[in-house]
N, C-alpha and C positions, 0 to 999 in steps of 0.2 A: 368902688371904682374898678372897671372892668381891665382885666389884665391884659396890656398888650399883647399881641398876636406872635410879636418877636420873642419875649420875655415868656409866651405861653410855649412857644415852639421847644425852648432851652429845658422850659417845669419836666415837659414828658419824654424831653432826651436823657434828661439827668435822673428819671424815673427810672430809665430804662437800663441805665450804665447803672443805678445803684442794684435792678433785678440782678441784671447780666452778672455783676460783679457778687453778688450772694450767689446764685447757681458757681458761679468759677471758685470761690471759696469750699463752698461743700464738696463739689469734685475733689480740689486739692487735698482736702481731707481725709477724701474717701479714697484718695491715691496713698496719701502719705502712713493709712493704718494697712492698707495694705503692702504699702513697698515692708512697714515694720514688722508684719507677720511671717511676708518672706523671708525677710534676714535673720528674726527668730528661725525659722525652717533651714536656713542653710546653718546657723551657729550651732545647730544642733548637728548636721550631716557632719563640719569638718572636726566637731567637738570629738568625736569619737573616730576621725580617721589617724591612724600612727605614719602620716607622713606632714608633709607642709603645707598647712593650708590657711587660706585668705578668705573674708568677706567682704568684698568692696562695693561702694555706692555707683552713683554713673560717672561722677566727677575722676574715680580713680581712688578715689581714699577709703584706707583699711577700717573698717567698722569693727572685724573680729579678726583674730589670730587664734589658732589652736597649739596647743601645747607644744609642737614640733617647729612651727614657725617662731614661736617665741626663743626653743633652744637654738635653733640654727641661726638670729636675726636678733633676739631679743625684743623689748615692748615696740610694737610698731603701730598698735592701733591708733591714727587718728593724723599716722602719714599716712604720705600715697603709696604706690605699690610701687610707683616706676622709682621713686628717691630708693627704696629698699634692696629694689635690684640693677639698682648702680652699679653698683660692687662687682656684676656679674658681666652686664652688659652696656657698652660705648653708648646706645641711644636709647633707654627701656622705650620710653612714650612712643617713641613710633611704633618698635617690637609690637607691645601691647595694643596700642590703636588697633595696626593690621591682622594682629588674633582674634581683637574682638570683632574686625568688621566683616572677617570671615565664619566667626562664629554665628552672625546672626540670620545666617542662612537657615542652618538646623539647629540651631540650640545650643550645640556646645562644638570644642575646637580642642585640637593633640597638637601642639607643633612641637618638635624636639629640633634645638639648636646649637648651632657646631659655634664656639668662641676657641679663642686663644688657648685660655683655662681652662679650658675641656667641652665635655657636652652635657647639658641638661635637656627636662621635659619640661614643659608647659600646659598646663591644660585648665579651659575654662568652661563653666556649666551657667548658662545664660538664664537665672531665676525672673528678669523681668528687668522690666528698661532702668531701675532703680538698685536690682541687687546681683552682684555675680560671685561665682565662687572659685577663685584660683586655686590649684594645686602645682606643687612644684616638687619632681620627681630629679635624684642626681643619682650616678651611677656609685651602687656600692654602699649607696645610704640604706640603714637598716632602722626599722620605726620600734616603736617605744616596745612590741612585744617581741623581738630581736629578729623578726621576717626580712629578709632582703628579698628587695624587687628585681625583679629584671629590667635595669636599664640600657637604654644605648649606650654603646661602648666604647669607650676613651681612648681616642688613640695616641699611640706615641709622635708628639710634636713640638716644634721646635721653634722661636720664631729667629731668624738671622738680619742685619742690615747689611749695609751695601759695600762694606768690607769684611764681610761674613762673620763677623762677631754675633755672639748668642746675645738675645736681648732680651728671651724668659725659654723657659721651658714648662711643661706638665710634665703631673708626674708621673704618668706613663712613661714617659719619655725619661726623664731621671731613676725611674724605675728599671728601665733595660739600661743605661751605663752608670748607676749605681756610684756619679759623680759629679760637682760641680763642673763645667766644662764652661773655656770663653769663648774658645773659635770651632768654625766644624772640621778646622784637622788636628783639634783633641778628640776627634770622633770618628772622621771618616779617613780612609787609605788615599781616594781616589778623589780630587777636586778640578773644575766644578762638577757641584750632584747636575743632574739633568733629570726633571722630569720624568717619571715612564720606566726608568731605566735601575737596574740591579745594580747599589754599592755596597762594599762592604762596611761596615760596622765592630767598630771595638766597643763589646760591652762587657756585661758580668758573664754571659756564658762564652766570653773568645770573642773571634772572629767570627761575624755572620754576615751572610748576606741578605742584607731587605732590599724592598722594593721601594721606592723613595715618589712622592708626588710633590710637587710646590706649585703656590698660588701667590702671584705676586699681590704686595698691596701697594697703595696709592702712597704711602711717605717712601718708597724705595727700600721696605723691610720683604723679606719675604717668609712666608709658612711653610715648611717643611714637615710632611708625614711620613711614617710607615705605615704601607698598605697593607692589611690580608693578602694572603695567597698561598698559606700551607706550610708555609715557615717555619721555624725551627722557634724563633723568637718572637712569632706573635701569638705564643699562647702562655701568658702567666697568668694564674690562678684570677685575677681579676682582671682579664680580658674577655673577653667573648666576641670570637669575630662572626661574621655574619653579615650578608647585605643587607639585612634589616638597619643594621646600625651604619651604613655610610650613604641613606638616603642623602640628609643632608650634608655632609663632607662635600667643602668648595670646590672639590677637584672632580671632574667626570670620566667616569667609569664605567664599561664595560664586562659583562663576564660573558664569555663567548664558548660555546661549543665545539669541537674538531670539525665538526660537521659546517661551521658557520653561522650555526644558530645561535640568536642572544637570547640568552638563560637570563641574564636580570641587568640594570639598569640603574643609575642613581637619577634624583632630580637634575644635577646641571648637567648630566649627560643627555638626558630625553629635550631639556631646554634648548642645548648647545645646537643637538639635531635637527630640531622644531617637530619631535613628537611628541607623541598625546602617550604611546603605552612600546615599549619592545618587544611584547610577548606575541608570540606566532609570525616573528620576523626573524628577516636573515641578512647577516652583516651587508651582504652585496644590494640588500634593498634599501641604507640609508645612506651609503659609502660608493662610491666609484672605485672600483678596483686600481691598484698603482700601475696601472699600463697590462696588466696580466690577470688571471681569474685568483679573485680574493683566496679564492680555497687554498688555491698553491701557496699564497705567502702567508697562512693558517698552519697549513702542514708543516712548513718552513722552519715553523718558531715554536710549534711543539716536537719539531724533530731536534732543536738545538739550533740550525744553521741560520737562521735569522740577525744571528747576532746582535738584538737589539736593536737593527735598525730603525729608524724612524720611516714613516710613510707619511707623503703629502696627498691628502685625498680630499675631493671634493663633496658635498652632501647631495642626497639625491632627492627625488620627489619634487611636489608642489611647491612654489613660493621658495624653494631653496639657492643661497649665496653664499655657502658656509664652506670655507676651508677647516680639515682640521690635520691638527698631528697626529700621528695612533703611534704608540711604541706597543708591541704586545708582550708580555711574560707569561711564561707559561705556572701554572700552579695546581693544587690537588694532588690527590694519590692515583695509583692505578687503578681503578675505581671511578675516580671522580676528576678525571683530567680534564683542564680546560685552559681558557687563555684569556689571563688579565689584560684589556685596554685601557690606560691611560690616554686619553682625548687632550689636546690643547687645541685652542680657537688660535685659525693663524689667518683670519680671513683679510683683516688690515695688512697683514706681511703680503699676502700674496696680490690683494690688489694692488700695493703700493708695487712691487714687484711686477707687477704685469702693468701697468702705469710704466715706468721708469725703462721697461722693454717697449714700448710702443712708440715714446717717445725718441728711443734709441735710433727704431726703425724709423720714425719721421723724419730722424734728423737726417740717418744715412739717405733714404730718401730725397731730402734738400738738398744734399751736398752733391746726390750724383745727376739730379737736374738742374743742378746749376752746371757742375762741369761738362755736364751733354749742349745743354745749350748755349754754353761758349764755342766748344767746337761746332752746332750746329749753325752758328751766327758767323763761324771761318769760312764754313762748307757754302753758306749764302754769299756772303762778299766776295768767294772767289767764284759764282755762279752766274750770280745776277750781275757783278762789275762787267765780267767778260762777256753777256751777254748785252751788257750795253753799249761794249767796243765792236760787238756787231750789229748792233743797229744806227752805228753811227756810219756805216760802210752801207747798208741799206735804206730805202726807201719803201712806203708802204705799197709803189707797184712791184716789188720785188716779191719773189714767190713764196721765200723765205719768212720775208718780215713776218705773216699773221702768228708764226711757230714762232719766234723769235717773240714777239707779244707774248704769248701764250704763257711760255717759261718766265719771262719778265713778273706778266703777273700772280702766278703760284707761287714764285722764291717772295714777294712780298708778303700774299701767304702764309705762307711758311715761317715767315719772320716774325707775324704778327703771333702768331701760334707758339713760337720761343719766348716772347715776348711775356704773354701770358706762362707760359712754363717756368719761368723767370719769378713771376708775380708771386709764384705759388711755393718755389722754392725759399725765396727768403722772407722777412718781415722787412717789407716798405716805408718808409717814412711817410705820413702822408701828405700828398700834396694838394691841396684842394683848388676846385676851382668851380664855376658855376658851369651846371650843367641841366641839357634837356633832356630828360630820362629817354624821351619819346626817340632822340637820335641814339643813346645808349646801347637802348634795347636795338635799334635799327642794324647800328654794328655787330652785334651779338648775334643778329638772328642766325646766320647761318651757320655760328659754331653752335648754336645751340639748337638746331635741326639737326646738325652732328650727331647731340651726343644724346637725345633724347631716341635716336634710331627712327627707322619708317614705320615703326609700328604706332607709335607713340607722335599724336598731331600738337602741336605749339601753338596757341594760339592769342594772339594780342590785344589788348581794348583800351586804348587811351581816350582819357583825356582829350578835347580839342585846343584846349585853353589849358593847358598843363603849365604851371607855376614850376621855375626854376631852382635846384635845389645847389646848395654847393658839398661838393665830396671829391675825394678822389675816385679819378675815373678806374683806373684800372685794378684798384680795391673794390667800388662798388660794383666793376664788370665779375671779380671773382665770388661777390656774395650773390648777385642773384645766379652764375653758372653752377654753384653749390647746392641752391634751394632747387635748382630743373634739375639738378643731378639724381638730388634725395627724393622730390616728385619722379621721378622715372622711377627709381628704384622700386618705391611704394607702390604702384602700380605694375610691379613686376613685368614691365618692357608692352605695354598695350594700355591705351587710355586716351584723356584728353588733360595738358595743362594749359591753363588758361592765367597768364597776366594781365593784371587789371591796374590800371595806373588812372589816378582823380584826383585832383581839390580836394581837401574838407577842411572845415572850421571847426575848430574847437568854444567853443563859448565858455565854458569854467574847465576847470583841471580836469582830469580825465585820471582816477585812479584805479590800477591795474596789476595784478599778480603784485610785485612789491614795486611796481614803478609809479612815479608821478608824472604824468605828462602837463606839462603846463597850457593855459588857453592859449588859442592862436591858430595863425592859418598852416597846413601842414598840405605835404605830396605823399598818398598813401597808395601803395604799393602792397599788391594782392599776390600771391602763389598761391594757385587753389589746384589739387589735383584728386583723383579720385580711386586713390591706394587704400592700402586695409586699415589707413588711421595709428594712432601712437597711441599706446593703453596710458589710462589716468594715472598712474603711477611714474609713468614714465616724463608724463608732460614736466612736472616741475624740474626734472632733471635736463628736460633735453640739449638745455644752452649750457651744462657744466663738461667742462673738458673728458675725454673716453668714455662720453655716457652716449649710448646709441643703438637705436632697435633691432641693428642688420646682424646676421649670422657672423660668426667668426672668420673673420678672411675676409668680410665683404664691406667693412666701414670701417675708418680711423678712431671714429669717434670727434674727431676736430672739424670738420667743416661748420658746426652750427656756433660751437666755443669762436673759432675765427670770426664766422659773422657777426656773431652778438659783438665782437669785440670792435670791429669795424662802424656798425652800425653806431655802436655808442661813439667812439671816437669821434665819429663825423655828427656828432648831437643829435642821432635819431634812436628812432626806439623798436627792438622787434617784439613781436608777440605771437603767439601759436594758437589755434583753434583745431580740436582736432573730435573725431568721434569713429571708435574702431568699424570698419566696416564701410565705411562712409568716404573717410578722405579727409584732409588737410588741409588747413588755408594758413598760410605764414602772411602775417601783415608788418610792413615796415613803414615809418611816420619817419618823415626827415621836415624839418623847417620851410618852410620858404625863404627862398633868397631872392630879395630886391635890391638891387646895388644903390649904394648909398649917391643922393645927389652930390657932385663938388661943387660946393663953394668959389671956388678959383676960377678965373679964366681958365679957359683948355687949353694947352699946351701945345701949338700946332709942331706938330709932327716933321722933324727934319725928314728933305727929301734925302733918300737912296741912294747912293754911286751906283752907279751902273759896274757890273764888274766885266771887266778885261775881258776881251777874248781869247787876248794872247799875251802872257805876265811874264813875270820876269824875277828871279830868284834862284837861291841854291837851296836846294832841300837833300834833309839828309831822313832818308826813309828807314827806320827801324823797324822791322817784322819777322816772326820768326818763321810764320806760314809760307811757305814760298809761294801758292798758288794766291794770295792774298795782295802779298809783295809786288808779285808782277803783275795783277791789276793794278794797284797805286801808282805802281811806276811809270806803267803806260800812261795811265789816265792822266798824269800830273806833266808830263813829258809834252802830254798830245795837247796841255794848255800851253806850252811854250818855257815848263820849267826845266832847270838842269839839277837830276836828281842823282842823288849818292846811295848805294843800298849798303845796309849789313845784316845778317841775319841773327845778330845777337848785342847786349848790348855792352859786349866785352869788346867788340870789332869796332863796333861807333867808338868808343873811346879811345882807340889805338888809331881812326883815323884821325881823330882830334887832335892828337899830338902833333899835328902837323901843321905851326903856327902859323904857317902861306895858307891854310887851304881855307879858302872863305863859306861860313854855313848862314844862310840867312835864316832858317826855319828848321825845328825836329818834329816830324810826324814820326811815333814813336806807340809799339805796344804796350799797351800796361803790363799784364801777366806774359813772360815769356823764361824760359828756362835759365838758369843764374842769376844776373841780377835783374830786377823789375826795371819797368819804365820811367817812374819817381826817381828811383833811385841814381840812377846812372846821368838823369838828365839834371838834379842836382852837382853832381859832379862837375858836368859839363857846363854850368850856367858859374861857378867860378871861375874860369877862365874866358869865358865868352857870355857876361850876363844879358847883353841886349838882344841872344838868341832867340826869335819869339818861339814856341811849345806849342806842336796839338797833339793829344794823348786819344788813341781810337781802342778802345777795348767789346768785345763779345759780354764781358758781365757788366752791371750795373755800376750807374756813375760810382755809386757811394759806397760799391765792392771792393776798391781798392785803398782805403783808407789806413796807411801803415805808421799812425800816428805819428809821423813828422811833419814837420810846413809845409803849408799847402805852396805848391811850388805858382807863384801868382802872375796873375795874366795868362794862366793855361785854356787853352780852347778843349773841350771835351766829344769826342765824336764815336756816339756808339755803332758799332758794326750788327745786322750790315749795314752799311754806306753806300750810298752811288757814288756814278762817278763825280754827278753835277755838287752832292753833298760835299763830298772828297776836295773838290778845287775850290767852291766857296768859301768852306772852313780855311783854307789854306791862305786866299787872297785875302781875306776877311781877317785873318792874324796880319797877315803882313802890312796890310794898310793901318794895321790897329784899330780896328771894328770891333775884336772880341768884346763881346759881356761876359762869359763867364769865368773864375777864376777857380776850378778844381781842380785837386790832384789825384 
């Protein structure tokens, strides 16, 4: 019976998997006498070395131990390596991994490593992917034929916690004070040590002085050394100082020449700095001098007069952001004089520090635009009011009148421009409302012919059919004036920007940098200009607060932090496209807004009163401006009111005393010298509560908030004011019309 086709298919697979699987057995084989011959070859290498050594498999596990690992460790064959030197070090396995994965470059690897308990070597000989051979060198250990080796050298250390209690020592370090000790003022004269810097020391030989380095660690213990430097104390019979021996030592170091040349280097120093080598360099080519030429604060501190001090220096060269500390001591003989640096990384200190200055300056910044544009919103109300009490005496055949316009409409102007100054000075609440970008930008245009200069053309492309967004206007006038600001800049004052405003539909989500845009219809909003572009590096940062491409002195660093922040707030989304050399395009996505159908009948609309031409009332004008004053006064006179002034609001209240004198209404400043406007008209409203309040202030409504009761039924009226705003607000209280009730 002839064998199915399927059943035949499976005969010559399973044919093939039984070859496949005898060739992969004989391999294995042919692997596994040779991994065996190697490890015979290395058992016999460390059989006959007089120090410590290992034969391990790839797993990590000791196959052989030689006569010296067995004394120093005892039987260890058939652990792992990393269980064995536990003892020695917090993590072996990783240790080990990264030995080995550096050793499989060349074959074999030397690491020597700095611990608590001192310093040992490491070294591994790479016999093949199955057999390796570790040795392990300690300083001072001598092998079975009584040879000591030259190890790295163990320094005197110390570890302390965060109430300076000792929490172990080495014995180097027990070695020079020749006792138990619990705190370090059973040791030192002078607390706290610092870094870098010369303490003395009570040991077995007196009083000395060393040179002290600390590396803090992550539980709030800190390490504490004595450095080389020609010392009196760091030379006992088992020390040997030497750069060779503080490659690895946590702490970074320099040894520096008179001249400014570095003579040698450790690893976290060449790292801290982002170099490859020190050798055929000069202090001033990885350091910025402290405000003066390095060599003078060189000579300084081998001359003595240095006194230790510390220096804040910046690093230099390529790709460099590195602050560091330098303290320098001088060390050597006459001979061989030179100048120990101790380095510490303070590059988070000083950004945070230069952070916390910037902000300083922004705030000062805020505070003196807001208080400029309250006086400048005085200087408007006493300009444009009195210009409007003469256009009320002229007519447009008057010769006058077109000048009389003119200033009319510049102090408006000028207002709008405070206005915005205002915006930018504080953090807005925001008010949203539906808006036509297409009118936005309309308004905009010619501050922003402004500020983009005649060199630089602006140019617009809406939309014809542009969908509605809701925002705040005067938040989103200040993010797009930020994005033409940073295009001009880019462009270093010559170019073309181009806003591009359109529809688009999203059909699925739209995911981007880390944002998720969800489907739906969106108003997208283009800034393209054609500046030198923002390096890729830079792009992921560009929306995080003082991050910014411009020269020192020439950006905050906050205009894009602000947008993004606006942008999100009002539920849209910004995003950057950039390519150096090319230009930039900022794109911002806001929702569409369709007003939701009502339900309800409309509401028709009470009509209007007509207001007065000629009213009637006692009004008591509080203002401290006098050119401000005698606008209101007029202005409120000329509707037919009888007004009361005082220029402060100690004077209003002393008229009040006067139980005959009838006040129907307080227009009244907020901010004015002694007491506020709030405050005094509280006062007042307990003896006379049915007094109706309009409060006129230069800052913003919600600038004066002095956390007490909102004094209610208050009319709010920002300056400047007309005259026609001025008498409305006022009739408009007195009929009881107000909507709003702030203080």
């Amino acid at each position: 019976m002839p064998v199915p086709s399927l059943y035949f298919g499976f005969a010559i697979c399973g044919g093939i998997l039984i070859l496949t699987a005898g060739f992969v057995g004989i391999a294995r084989k042919r692997d596994a006498r040779a991994s065996k011959r190697l490890r015979a070859v290395a058992d016999m290498i460390i059989a006959h070395d007089t120090g410590v050594g290992f034969v391990t498999d790839q797993s990590g596990l000791i196959r052989h131990a030689n006569a010296g690992a067995n004394d120093r460790f005892g039987a260890t064959e058939g652990t792992s390596l990393a269980q064995v030197l536990g003892t020695m070090l917090a993590n072996p396995a990783s240790v080990l991994a990264q030995i080995i994965a550096q050793a499989h470059a060349t074959g074999a690897k030397t690491e020597d490593i700095v611990t608590r308990g001192g310093h040992f070597r490491l070294r591994v000989l790479i016999m093949g992917e199955a057999c390796q051979i570790w040795w392990l060198d300690e300083p001072g250990a001598a092998g079975r034929g009584g040879a000591v080796r030259r190890q790295p050298a163990t320094f005197p250390m110390l570890t302390v916690g965060p109430s300076d209690q000792m929490i172990q020592m080495n014995d180097g370090f027990r070695d020079l004070v020749g006792k138990t000790c619990h705190a370090l003022e059973d040791v030192f004269d002078e607390l706290p040590l610092r870094s870098g810097h010369i303490h003395s020391l009570r040991g077995l030989q007196g009083q000395t002085e060393v040179l002290i380095a600390i590396t803090e660690g992550s539980d709030e213990t800190r390490d504490i050394y004595i450095l080389p430097g020609g010392l009196p104390i760091l030379t006992p019979p088992q020390f040997e100082p030497g750069w060779d021996a503080i490659e690895n030592l946590p702490v970074p170091l320099l040894k520096i020449a008179p001249d400014g040349a570095l003579l040698a280097s450790n690893r976290e120093a060449r790292q801290l700095l982002n170099i490859g080598s020190t050798s055929g360099r000069q202090l001033a080519d990885v350091l910025d001098g402290p405000g003066r030429p390095i060599n003078d604060w060189l000579a300084e501190a081998l001359a003595g007069q240095a006194g230790h001090v510390s220096q804040f220096l910046h690093g230099r060269g390529d790709q460099q952001d590195t602050f560091v500390q330098v303290t320098l001591n001088t060390a050597g003989g006459p001979d061989d004089l030179h100048v120990i640096a101790v380095l510490n990384d303070v590059t988070e200190l000083k950004t945070l520090e230069a952070q916390f200055v910037q902000s300083q300056k922004m705030q000062a910044i805020g505070q003196l635009a807001g208080g400029v544009a309250h006086d400048f919103n005085n200087l408007l109300t006493a300009i444009s009011g009195h210009c409007e009490l003469l256009l009320c005496n002229h007519d447009e055949h008057d010769r006058d009148y077109s000048d009389l316009i003119q200033i009319h409409q510049n102090t408006n102007r000028a207002a709008s421009l405070v206005g915005q100054l205002l915006a930018f000075s504080r953090k807005q609440t925001l008010q949203p409302q539906a808006l036509d970008l297409r009118d936005t930008l309309s308004d905009l245009t010619h501050l922003l012919n402004r500020l983009v200069g005649e060199k630089v053309s602006l140019k617009l492309d809406h939309d014809q059919k542009l969908a509605r967004i809701k925002a705040d206007k005067r938040q989103l006038e200040q993010v797009l004036m930020n994005l033409v600001v940073n295009a001009r800049d880019a462009m270093q004052g010559a170019g073309e920007i181009r806003v591009v405003t359109k529809n688009t539909h999203l059909k699925k989500a739209m995911r981007r940098d880390r944002a998720t845009v969800p489907a739906g219809d969106y108003v997208l909003v283009k800034v393209i200009d054609e500046g030198h572009g923002i390096p890729a590096d830079k792009l992921e940062k560009i929306f995080e607060p003082f991050v910014t491409t411009k020269r020192v002195g020439e950006g905050t660093g906050l205009g894009l932090s602000t947008a993004y922040g606006i942008i999100k707030q009002s539920g849209g989304y910004i995003f950057v496209d950039s390519e150096v050399g090319v230009g930039a395009t900022f794109s911002l996505l806001f929702p569409s807004y369709t007003p939701k159908e009502e339900t309800v009948a409309p509401v028709v609309p009470a009509i209007a009163k007509p207001l007065k031409t000629s009213a009637e009332g006692v009004v008591l004008l509080v203002e401290d401006e006098a050119p401000v004053r005698a606008f209101a006064a007029r202005a409120l006179r000329l509707r037919g009111y009888i007004v009361l002034e005082a220029d402060c609001a100690e004077t209003a209240l002393e008229m009040l005393e006067d139980d005959e004198l009838r006040v129907d209404i307080f227009v009244t400043d907020v901010i004015m010298p002694g007491q506020d406007g709030p405050t005094w008209v509280r006062k007042a409203l307990l003896k006379r509560p049915e007094t109706k309040v309009v409060f006129v202030s230069g800052y913003p409504e919600d600038a004066f908030d002095d956390g007490q009761p909102q004094v209610l039924g208050a009319a709010f009226l920002p300056k400047p004011f007309s005259l026609k705003d001025l008498t409305e607000t006022v009739q408009e209280q007195l009929s009881g019309a107000a909507t709003l009730a702030h203080a």
